[in-house]
C-alpha beads as a LAMMPS data file, in Angstrom:
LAMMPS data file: protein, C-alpha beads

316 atoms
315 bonds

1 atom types
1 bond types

-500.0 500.0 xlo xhi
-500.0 500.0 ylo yhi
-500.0 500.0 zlo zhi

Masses

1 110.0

Atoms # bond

1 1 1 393.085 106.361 -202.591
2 1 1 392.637 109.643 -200.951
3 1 1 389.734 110.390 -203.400
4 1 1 388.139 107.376 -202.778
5 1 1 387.960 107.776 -199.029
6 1 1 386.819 111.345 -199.958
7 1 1 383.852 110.264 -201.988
8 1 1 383.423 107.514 -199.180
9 1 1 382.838 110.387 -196.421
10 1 1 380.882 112.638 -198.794
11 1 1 378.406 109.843 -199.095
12 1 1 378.231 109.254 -195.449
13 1 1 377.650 112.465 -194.849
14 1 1 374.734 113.273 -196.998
15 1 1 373.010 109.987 -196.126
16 1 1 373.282 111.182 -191.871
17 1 1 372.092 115.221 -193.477
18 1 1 369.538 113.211 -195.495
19 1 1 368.771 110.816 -192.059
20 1 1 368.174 114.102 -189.956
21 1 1 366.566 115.637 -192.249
22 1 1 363.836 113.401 -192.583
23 1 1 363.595 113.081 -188.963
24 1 1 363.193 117.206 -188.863
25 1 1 360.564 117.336 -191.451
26 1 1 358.684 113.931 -189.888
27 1 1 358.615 116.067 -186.441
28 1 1 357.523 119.480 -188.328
29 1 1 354.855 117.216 -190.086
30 1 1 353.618 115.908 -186.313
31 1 1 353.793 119.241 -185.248
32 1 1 351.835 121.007 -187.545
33 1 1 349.040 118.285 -187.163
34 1 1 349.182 118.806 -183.814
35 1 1 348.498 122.711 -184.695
36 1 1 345.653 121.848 -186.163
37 1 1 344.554 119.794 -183.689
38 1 1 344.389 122.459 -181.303
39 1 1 342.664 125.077 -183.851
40 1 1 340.230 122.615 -184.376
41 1 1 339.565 122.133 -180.385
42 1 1 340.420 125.519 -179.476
43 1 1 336.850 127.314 -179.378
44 1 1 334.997 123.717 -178.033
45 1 1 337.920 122.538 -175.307
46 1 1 340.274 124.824 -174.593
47 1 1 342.311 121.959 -172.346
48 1 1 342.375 119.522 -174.971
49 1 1 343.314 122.742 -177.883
50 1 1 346.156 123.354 -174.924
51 1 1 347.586 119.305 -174.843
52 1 1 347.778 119.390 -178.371
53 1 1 349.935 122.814 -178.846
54 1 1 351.771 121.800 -175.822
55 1 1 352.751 118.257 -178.004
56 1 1 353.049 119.974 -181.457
57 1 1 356.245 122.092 -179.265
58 1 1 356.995 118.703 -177.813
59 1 1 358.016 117.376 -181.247
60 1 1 359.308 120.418 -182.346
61 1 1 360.105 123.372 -179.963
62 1 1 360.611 125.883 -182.848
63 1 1 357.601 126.003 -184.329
64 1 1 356.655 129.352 -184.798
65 1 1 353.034 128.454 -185.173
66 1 1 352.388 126.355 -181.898
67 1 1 353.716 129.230 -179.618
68 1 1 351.637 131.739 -181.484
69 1 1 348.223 129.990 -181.497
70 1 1 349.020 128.671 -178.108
71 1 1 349.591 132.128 -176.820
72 1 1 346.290 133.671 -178.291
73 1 1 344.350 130.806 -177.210
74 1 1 345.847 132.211 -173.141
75 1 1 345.084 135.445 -173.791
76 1 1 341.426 134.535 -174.934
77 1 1 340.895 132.516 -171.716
78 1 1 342.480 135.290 -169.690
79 1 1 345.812 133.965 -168.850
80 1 1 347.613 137.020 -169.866
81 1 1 350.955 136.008 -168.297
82 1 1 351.467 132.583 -170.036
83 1 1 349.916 134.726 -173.106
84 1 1 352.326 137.024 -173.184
85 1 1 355.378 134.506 -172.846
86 1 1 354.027 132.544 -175.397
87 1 1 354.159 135.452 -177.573
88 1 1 357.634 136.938 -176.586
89 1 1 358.931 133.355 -177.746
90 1 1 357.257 134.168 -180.938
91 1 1 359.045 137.199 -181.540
92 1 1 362.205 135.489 -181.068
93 1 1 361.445 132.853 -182.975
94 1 1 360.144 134.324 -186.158
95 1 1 362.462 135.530 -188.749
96 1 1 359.465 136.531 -191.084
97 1 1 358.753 140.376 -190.444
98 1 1 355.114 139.639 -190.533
99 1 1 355.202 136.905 -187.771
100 1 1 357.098 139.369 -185.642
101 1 1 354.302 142.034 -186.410
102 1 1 351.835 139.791 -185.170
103 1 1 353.599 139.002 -181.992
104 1 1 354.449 142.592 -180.804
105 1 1 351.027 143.647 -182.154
106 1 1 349.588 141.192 -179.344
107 1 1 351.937 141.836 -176.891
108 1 1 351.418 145.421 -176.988
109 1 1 347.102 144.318 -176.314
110 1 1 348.634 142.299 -173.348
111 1 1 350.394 145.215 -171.983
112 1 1 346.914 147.263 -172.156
113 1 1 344.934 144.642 -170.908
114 1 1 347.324 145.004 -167.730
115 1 1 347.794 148.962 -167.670
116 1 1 351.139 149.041 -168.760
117 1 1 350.891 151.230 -170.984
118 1 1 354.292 152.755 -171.396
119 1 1 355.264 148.718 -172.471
120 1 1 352.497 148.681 -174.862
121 1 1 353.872 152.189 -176.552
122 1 1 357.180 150.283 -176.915
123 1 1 355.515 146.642 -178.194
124 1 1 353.286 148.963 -180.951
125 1 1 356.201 150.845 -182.276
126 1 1 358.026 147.090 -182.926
127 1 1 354.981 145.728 -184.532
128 1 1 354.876 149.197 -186.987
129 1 1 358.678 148.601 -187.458
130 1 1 358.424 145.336 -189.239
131 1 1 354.975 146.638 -190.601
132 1 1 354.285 150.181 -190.966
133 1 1 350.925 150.054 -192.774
134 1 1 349.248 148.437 -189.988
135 1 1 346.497 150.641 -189.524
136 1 1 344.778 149.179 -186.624
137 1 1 348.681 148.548 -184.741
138 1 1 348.660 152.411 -185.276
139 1 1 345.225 153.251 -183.827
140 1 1 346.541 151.091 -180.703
141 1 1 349.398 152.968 -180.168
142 1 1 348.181 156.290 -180.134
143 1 1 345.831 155.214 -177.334
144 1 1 348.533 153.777 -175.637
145 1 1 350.480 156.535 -175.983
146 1 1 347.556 158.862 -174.858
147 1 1 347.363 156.294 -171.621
148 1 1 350.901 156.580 -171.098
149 1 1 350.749 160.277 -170.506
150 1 1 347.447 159.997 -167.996
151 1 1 349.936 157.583 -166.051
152 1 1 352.465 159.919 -166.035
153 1 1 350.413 162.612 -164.622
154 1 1 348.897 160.103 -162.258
155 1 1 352.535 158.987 -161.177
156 1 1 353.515 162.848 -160.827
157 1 1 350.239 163.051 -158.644
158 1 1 350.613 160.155 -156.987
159 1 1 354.601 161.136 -156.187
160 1 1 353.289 164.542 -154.732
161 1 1 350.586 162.717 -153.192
162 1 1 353.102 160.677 -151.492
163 1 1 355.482 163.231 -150.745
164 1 1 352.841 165.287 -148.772
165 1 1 351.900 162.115 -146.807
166 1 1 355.157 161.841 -145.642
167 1 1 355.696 165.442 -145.092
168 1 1 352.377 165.257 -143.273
169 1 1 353.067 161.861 -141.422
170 1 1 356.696 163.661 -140.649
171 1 1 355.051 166.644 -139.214
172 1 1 352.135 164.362 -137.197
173 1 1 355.104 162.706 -135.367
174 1 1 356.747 165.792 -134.805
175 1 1 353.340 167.137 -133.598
176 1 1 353.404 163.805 -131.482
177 1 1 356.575 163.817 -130.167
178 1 1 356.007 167.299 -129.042
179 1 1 352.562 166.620 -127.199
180 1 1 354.153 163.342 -125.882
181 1 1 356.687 165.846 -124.494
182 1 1 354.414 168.516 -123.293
183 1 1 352.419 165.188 -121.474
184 1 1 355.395 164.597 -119.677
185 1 1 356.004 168.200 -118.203
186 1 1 352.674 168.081 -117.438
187 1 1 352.993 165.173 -115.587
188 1 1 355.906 165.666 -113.512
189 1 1 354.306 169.400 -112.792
190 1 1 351.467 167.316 -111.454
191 1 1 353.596 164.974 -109.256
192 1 1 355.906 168.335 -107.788
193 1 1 352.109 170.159 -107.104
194 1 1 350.780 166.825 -105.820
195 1 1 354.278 166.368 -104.024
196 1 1 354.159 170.116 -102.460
197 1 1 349.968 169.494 -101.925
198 1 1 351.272 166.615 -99.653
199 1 1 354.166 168.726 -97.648
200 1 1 351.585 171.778 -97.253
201 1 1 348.767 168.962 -95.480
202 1 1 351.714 167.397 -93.438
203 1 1 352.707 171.215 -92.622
204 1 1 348.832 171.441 -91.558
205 1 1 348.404 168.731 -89.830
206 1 1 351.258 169.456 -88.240
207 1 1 350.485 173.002 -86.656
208 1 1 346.814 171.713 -86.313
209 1 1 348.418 169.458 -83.801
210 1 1 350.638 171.626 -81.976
211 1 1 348.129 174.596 -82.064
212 1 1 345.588 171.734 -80.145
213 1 1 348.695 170.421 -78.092
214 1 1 348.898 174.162 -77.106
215 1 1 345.425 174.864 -76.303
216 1 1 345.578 171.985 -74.479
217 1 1 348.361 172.809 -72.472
218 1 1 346.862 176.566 -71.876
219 1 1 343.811 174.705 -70.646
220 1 1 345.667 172.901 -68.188
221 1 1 347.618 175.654 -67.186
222 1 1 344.132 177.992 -66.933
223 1 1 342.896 174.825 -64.828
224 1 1 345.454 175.152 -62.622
225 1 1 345.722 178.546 -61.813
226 1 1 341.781 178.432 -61.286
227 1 1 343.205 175.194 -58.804
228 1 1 345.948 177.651 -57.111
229 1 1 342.760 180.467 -57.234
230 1 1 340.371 177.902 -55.909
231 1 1 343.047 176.833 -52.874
232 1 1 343.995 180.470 -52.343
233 1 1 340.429 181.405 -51.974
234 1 1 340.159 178.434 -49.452
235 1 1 342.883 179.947 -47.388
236 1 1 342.028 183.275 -47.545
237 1 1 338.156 181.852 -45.951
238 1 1 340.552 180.247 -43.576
239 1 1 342.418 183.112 -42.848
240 1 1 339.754 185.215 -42.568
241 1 1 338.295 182.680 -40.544
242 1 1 341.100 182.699 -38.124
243 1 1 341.532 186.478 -38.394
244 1 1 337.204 186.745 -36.824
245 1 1 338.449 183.641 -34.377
246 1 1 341.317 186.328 -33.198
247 1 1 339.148 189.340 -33.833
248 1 1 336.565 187.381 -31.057
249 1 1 339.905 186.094 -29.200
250 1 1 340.970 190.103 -28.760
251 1 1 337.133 191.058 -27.586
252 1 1 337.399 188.173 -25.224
253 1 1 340.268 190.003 -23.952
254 1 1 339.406 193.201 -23.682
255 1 1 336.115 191.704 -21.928
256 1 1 338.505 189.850 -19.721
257 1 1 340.435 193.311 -19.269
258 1 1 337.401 195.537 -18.559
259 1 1 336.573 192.800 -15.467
260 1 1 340.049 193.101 -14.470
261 1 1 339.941 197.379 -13.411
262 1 1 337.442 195.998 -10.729
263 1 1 338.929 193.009 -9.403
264 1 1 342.235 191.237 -10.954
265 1 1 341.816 188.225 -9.432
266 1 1 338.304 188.193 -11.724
267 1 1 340.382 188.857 -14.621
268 1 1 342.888 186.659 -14.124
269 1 1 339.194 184.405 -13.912
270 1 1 338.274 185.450 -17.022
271 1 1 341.188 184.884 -19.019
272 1 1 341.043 181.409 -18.303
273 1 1 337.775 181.229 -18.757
274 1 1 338.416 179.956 -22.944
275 1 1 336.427 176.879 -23.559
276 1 1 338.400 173.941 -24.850
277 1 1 335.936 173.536 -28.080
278 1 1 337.659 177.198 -28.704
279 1 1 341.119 176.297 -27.966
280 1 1 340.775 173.517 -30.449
281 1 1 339.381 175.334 -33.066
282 1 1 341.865 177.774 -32.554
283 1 1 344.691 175.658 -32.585
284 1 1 343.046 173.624 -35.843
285 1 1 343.208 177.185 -37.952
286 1 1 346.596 177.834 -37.044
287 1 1 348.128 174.665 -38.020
288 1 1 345.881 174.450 -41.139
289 1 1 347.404 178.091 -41.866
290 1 1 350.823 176.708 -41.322
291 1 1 349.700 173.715 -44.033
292 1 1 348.630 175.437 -46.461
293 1 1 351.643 178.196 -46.340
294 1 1 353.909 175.036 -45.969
295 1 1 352.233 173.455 -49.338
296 1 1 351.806 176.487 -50.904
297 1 1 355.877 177.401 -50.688
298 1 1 356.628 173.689 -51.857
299 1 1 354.640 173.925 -55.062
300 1 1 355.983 177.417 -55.923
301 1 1 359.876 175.455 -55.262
302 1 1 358.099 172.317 -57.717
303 1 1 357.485 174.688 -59.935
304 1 1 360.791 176.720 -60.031
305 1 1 362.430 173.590 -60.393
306 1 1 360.882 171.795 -63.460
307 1 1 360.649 175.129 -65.129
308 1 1 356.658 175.060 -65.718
309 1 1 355.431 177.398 -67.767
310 1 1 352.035 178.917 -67.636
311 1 1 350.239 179.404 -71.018
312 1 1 348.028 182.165 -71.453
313 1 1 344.851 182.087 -74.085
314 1 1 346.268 182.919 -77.539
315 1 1 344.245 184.997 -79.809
316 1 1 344.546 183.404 -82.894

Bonds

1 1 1 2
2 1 2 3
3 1 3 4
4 1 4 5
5 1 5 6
6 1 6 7
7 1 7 8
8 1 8 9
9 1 9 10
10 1 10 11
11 1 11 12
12 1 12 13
13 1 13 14
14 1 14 15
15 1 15 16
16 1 16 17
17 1 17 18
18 1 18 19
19 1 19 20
20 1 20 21
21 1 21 22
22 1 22 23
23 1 23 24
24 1 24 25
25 1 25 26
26 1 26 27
27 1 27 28
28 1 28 29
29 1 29 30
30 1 30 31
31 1 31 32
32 1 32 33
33 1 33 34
34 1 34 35
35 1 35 36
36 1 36 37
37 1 37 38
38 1 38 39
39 1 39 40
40 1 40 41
41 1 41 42
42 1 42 43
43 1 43 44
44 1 44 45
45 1 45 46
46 1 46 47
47 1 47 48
48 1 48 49
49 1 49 50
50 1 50 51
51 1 51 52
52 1 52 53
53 1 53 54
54 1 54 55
55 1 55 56
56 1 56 57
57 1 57 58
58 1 58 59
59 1 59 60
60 1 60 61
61 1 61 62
62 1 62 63
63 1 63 64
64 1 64 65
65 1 65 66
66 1 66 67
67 1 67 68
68 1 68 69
69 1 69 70
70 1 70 71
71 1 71 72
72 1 72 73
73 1 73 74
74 1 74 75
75 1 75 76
76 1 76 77
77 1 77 78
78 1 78 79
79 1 79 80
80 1 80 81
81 1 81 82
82 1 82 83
83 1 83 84
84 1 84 85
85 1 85 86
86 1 86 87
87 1 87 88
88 1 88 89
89 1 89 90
90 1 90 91
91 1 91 92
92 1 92 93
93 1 93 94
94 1 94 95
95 1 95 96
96 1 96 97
97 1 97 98
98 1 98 99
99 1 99 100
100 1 100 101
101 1 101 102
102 1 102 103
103 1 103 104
104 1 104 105
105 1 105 106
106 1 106 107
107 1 107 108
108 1 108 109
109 1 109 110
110 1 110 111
111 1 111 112
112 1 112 113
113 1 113 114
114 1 114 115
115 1 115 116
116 1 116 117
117 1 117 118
118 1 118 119
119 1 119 120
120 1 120 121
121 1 121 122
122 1 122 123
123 1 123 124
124 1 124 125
125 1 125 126
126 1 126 127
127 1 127 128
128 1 128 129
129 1 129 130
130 1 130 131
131 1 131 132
132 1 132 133
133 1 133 134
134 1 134 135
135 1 135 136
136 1 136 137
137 1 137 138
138 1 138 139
139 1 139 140
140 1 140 141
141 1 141 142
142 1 142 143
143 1 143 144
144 1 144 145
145 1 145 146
146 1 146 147
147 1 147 148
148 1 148 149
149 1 149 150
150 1 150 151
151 1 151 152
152 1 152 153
153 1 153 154
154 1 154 155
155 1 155 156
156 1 156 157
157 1 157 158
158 1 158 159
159 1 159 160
160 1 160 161
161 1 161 162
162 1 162 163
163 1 163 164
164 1 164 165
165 1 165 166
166 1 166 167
167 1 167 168
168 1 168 169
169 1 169 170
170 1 170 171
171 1 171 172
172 1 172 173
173 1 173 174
174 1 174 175
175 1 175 176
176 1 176 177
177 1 177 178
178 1 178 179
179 1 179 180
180 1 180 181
181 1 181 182
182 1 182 183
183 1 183 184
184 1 184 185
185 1 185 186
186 1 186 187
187 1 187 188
188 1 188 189
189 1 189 190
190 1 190 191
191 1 191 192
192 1 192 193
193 1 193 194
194 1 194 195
195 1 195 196
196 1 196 197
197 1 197 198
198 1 198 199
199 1 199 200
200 1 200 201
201 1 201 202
202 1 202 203
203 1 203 204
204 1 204 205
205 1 205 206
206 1 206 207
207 1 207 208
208 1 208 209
209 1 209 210
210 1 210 211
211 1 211 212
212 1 212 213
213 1 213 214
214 1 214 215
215 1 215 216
216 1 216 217
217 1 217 218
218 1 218 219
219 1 219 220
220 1 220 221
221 1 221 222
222 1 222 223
223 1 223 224
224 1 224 225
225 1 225 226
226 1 226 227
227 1 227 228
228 1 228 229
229 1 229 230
230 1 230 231
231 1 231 232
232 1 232 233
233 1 233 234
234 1 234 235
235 1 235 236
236 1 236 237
237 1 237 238
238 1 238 239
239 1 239 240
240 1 240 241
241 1 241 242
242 1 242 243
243 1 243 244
244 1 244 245
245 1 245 246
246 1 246 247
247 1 247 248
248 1 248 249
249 1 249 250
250 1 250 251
251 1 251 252
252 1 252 253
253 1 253 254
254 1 254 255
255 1 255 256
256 1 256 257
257 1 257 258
258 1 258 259
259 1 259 260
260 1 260 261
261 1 261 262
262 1 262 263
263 1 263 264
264 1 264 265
265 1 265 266
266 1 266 267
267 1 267 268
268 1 268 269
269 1 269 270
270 1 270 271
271 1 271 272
272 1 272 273
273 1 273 274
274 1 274 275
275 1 275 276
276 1 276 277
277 1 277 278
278 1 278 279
279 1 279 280
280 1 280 281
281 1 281 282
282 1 282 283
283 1 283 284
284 1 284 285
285 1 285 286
286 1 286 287
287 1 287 288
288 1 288 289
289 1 289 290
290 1 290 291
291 1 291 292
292 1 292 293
293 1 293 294
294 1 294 295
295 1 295 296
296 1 296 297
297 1 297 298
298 1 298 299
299 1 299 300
300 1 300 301
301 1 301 302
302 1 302 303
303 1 303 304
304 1 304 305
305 1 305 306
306 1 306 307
307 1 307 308
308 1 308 309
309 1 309 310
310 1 310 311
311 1 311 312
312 1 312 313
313 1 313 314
314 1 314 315
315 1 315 316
C-alpha cells in the first residue's frame, strides 16, 4: 500500500515538473522570438526593437539574451544609463564566462564614454578574468588605465586648486574683515573730528559774539564819555561864560568904585546902575551852573550804584 501511494506521488510529480516545464520552455521559445524580433527592428525602429526586448523579458525575465541586446541597442542610441543597467543584469545573469566577458567588456566602454575611468579599469580587468585573450578588452584597459592616472593628477590639481581657493577666499575675508574694520575707525575718527569741527565753530561763534558784544559795549561806553566830554565842554563854555559875565561884573565895579573917590553918593548911583537884561542873564548862568553840577553829581551816584563799567578800545 505504501508503495503504491509512492508510485502514485512519483507520477504526480513528474507530470506537474513535466507541466512547468513545458510552460518554461513555451515562454523561452516566445522569448527568444521576441529577440529576434528586436534584432530584426533594431537598426530600422529602435522603439519597436525596444517593445519587443522589453516583451521577450516579459515572458521570461532571465533571459540572458534580451538584457544584452537590449542594453547595446541603449548604448547605440546614447542612453548610457539604461545601457549600462541592462548590462550589469547581464553579468549577473550569465553563468557562461563568455557572456560575462561580453558584459563587463561593455560596461567598461560605458564607463569611458562617461569619464569614469577608474570604473572602466575595474569593468576591463573582469572582462580579462573570464577571458584573458581578449586582445581588444586589453587595448581598452590600458587606455583606461592611462586615463585613470591623468584623473588622478587632475584630482591632485584640482584638490590643490581648491585648497588655494579657500586659502585665498580665507585670506580675502580676513583682508575684508580687516578693511571693514579699518572703515569703521575711520569712520568714527571722522564723526569725533566732525564732532570737535562742530565744538571749535560753536567755540567761534561764540567769542565772535562776545568779542562784538564787547566792542559794542566799548562803543557805547566811548559814546558816552564823548556825551560826559560833550556836556563838560558845554559847562565849561558856561562857566567860562559866567566867569567873563563876573570878569565884566568886577570891571563894573571897579568903574562903579573909581566914581565913588569923587562923590559916594555917585557910586552908590552906579552900583545900582545894573540893567535888568544883566541881572537876568546873570542869574540864568548861575542856576544853569548849579544844574549842571546838580546833574553832573547824580550821574556820577547812578553810576556808583549800578556798578557801570567803562570799556576801553581793546587791541586785539
Amino acid at each position: 500500500m505504501k508503495r503504491l501511494i509512492f508510485i502514485i506521488i512519483l507520477c504526480l510529480s513528474y507530470i506537474v515538473y513535466s507541466q512547468e516545464d513545458k510552460e518554461l520552455q513555451l515562454a523561452q521559445k516566445k522569448a527568444n522570438n521576441y529577440v529576434y524580433e528586436g534584432n530584426d527592428l533594431v537598426d530600422e525602429d529602435f522603439v519597436e526593437a525596444e517593445m519587443a526586448y522589453r516583451k521577450a523579458l516579459s515572458n521570461q525575465s532571465d533571459n540572458i539574451a534580451g538584457h544584452y541586446n537590449l542594453g547595446n541597442s541603449y548604448y547605440n542610441n546614447g542612453n548610457l544609463d539604461e545601457a549600462l543597467y541592462r548590462h550589469q543584469q547581464t553579468a549577473k545573469l550569465s553563468t557562461s564566462k563568455s557572456e560575462k566577458h561580453k558584459a563587463f567588456h561593455n560596461m567598461g566602454n560605458i564607463f569611458m564614454k562617461n569619464k569614469q575611468c577608474k570604473l572602466a579599469v575595474e569593468a576591463y580587468k573582469n572582462a580579462l578574468r573570464n577571458n584573458p585573450t581578449d586582445d581588444e578588452t586589453r587595448y581598452n584597459l590600458v587606455l583606461a588605465q592611462k586615463c585613470a592616472e591623468e584623473q588622478k593628477n587632475d584630482d591632485k590639481q584640482d584638490k590643490n586648486q581648491d585648497q588655494e581657493n579657500n586659502e585665498k577666499q580665507d585670506q580675502n575675508q580676513d583682508n575684508q574683515q580687516e578693511q571693514n574694520k579699518e572703515n569703521e575707525e575711520n569712520e568714527d575718527q571722522e564723526n569725533e573730528d566732525k564732532k570737535e569741527d562742530e565744538q571749535n565753530k560753536e567755540n567761534q561763534n561764540e567769542d565772535e559774539s562776545n568779542k562784538d558784544k564787547g566792542e559794542k559795549e566799548g562803543q557805547d561806553g566811548k559814546n558816552d564819555d564823548e556825551k560826559n566830554s560833550e556836556e563838560d565842554k558845554e559847562d565849561k563854555s558856561e562857566g567860562d561864560e559866567n566867569d567873563k559875565n563876573k570878569e565884566e561884573d568886577e570891571e563894573r565895579k571897579k568903574d562903579g568904585n573909581f566914581d565913588n573917590e569923587g562923590d559916594d553918593s555917585q557910586g552908590k548911583r552906579g552900583q545900582q546902575q545894573l540893567s535888568p537884561q544883566q541881572i537876568r542873564s546873570l542869574l540864568e548862568a548861575m542856576n544853569n551852573q548849579e544844574k549842571k553840577v546838580q546833574e553832573k553829581v547824580k550821574e556820577e551816584k547812578m553810576k556808583e550804584a549800578k556798578g557801570q563799567r567803562v570799556y576801553s578800545e581793546k587791541d586785539w
